[in-house]
C-alpha positions in Angstrom: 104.9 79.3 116.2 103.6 82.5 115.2 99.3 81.8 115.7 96.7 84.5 113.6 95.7 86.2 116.7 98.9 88.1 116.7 97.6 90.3 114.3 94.5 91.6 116.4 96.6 91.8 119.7 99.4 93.5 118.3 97.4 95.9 115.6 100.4 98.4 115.0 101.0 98.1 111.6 102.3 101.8 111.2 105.6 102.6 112.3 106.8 106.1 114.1 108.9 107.5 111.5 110.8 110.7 110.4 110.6 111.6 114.1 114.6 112.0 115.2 115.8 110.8 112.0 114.6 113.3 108.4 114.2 111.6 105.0 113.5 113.7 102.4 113.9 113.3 98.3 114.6 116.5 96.8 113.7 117.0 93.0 114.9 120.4 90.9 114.2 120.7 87.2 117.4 121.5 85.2 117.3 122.1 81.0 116.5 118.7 79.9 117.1 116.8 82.9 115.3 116.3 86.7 117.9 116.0 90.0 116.8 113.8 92.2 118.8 113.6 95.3 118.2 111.1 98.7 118.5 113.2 101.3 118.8 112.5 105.4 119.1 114.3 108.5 119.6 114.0 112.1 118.1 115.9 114.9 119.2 114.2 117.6 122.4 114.7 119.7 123.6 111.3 119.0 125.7 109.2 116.0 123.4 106.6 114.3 124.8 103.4 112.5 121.5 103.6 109.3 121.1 101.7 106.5 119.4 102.9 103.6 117.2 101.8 100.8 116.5 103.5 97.6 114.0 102.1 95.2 113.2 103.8 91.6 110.0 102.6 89.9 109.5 103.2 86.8 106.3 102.4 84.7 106.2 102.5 81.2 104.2 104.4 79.1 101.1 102.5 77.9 102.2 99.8 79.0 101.5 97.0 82.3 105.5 96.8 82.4 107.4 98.4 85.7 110.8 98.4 85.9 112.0 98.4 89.8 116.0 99.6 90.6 117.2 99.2 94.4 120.2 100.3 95.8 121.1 99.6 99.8 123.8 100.7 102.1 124.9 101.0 105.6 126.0 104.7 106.5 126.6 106.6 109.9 124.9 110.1 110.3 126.5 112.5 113.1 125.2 114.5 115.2 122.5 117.3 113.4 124.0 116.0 110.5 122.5 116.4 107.0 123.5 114.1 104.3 123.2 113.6 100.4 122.5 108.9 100.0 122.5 109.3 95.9 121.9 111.5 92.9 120.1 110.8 90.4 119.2 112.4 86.7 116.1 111.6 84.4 115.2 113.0 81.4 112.2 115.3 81.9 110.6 114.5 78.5 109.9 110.7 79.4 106.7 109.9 79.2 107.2 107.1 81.8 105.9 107.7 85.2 108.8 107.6 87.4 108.3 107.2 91.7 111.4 107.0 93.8 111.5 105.9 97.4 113.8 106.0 100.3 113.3 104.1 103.3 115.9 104.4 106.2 116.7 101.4 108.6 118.4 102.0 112.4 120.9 99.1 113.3 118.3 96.9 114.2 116.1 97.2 111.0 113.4 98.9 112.6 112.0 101.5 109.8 112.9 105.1 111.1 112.4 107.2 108.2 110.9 107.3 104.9 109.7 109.6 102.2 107.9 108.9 98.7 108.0 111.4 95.6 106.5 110.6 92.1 109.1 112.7 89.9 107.8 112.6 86.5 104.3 111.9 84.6 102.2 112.1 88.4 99.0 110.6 87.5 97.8 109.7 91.3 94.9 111.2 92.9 96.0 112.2 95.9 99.0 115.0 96.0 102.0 114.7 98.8 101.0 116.1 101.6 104.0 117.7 104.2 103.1 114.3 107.0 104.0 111.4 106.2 101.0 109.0 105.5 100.9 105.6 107.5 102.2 102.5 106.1 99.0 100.9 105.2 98.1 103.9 103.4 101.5 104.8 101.9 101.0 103.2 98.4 103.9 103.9 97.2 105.0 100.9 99.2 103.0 97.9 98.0 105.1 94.8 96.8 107.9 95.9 98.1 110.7 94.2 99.5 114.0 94.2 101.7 116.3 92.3 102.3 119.7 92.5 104.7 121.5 89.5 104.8 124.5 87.8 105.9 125.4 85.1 103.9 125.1 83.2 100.7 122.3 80.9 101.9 120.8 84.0 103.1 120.9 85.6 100.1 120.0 82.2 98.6 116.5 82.6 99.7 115.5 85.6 99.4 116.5 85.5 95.7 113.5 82.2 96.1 111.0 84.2 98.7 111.1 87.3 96.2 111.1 85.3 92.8 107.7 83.8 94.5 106.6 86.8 96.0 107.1 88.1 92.4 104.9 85.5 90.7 102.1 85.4 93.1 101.6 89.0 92.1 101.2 89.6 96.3 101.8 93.4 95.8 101.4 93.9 99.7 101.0 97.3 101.2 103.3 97.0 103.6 107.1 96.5 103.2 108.1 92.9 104.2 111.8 92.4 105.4 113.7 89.6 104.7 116.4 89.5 108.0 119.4 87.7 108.9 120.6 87.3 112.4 123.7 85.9 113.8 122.6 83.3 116.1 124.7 80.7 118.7 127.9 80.1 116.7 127.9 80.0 113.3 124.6 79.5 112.8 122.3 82.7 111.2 118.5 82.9 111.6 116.2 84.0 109.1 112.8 86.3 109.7 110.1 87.4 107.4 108.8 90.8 109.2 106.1 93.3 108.1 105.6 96.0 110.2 106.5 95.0 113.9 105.2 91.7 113.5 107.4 88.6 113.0 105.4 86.2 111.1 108.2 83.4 110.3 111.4 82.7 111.9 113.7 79.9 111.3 117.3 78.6 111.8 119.2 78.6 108.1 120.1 75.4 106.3 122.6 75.7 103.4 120.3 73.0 101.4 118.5 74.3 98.6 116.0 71.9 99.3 115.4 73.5 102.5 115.4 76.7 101.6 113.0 76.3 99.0 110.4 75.2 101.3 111.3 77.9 104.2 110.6 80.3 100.9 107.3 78.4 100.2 105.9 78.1 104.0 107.0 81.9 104.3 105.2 83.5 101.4 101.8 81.3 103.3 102.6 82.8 105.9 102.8 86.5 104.3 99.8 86.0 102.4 97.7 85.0 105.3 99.1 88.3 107.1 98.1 90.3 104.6 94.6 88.6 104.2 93.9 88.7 108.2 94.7 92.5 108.1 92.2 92.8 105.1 89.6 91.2 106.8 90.4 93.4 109.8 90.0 96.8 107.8 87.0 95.4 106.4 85.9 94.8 110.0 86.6 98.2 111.1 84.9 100.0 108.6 81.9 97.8 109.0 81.5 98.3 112.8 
C-alpha cells in the first residue's frame, strides 16, 4: 500500500516546530537537588486541545543500562498562555547522565513543539544551541516512541510493536507514532508514522494472532524507512 518511493517524493522528514506553540524545559540548581520543570506556551490568539509527552532518560554510570520514564497527557493551553506540564527533582550528585524531553502533539498528532535538555553529567559534543535542531539531527530522539491509543487491542499492540522495536535494538532517529483512529462504526484503525509519512495502516482485529503479525509486518516496514532514508543521506552527501 505504502511503495519505497514515498520516501524520495515526499523528503520532509523535519517537522515545523516551536513556531505558534513554545516548549521549553527549564532547569535551576537548588542545595542538593536540580528542578526540572516542562514548560509550554502559546503565542497565538487561539485555544489549542495539546497532548504532551515527557520522556526522562537516564543512563547509568559505567554502565550500557538506560533507564527510560514516559508520562502523556492531553491538556488545553489558552490564549498567550504559559503553562507548567510537570516538575521534576534529581539529585545533583548522581553520577548518571540524566536527558529529559518534551514533545508536544496538536489534536491531530502532528508534532508542534519540542525541546531536549541533558540535566546532569552532559558528556555530548555538541552544546544546546537557542534553534531547535531538525529531527534527523535531534539525537536526543533516537528509539523513541509514541503511542495514543484508543482501546485495549490498541494498546495490545503497541505493547508487541515496542517490545520488538525494543529487541531489534532499531534506535531510529526519528520518533515513530503508534496512532489510533476511530474509523466507520466501531471499528479503530491503526498507523505506524514517522515524520509526515505513513508507512503502515491497517484496520484493528482484537486477535492476538493478528496483532502479532500487524506488529511484525510494521517494524519491516519501519526498518526499511529508516534504511531508505540512510541510503538517501548517504546519497546526498555523495553527490
Amino acid at each position: 500500500m505504502y511503495g519505497v518511493f514515498l520516501l524520495f517524493t515526499s523528503f520532509s522528514f523535519s517537522q515545523l516546530t516551536n513556531t505558534n506553540i513554545i516548549a521549553e524545559i527549564k532547569v535551576n540548581t537548588q542545595d542538593e537537588f536540580i528542578t526540572v520543570d516542562a514548560t509550554v506556551k502559546s503565542k497565538v490568539e487561539t485555544i489549542n486541545s495539546l497532548r504532551y509527552v515527557f520522556y526522562l532518560i537516564q543512563k547509568v554510570h559505567n554502565s550500557d543500562e538506560i533507564i527510560k520514564k514516559e508520562q502523556a497527557r492531553r491538556f488545553v493551553l489558552e490564549t498567550y498562555e504559559e503553562k507548567q506540564l510537570k516538575t521534576i527533582k534529581i539529585n545533583k550528585n548522581s553520577k548518571d547522565k540524566i536527558t529529559t524531553i518534551l514533545l508536544i502533539y496538536d489534536a491531530n498528532n502532528k508534532l508542534v513543539a519540542k525541546d531536549r535538555v541533558v540535566v546532569l553529567n552532559d558528556d555530548e559534543t555538541k552544546t544546546k544551541q537557542n534553534i531547535i535542531p531538525k529531527e534527523e539531527d535531534y539525537t536526543g530522539f533516537k528509539g523513541i516512541v509514541t503511542k495514543s491509543t484508543k482501546t485495549k487491542a490498541g494498546h495490545d499492540f503497541y505493547v508487541m510493536f515496542y517490545s520488538n522495536y525494543s529487541l531489534k535494538q532499531i534506535n531510529g532517529k526519528q520518533t515513530v507514532q503508534v496512532i489510533e483512529k476511530i474509523s466507520l462504526g466501531r471499528n479503530t484503525t491503526i498507523e505506524i508514522v514517522i515524520g509526515n509519512t505513513v508507512v503502515h495502516q491497517f484496520f484493528v482485529r482484537p486477535t492476538l494472532d493478528f496483532l502479532k503479525t500487524q506488529a511484525e509486518l510494521s517494524i519491516k516496514r519501519v526498518t526499511r524507512y529508516f534504511s531508505n532514508l540512510e541510503k538517501q543521506k548517504l546519497y546526498i552527501t555523495r553527490y
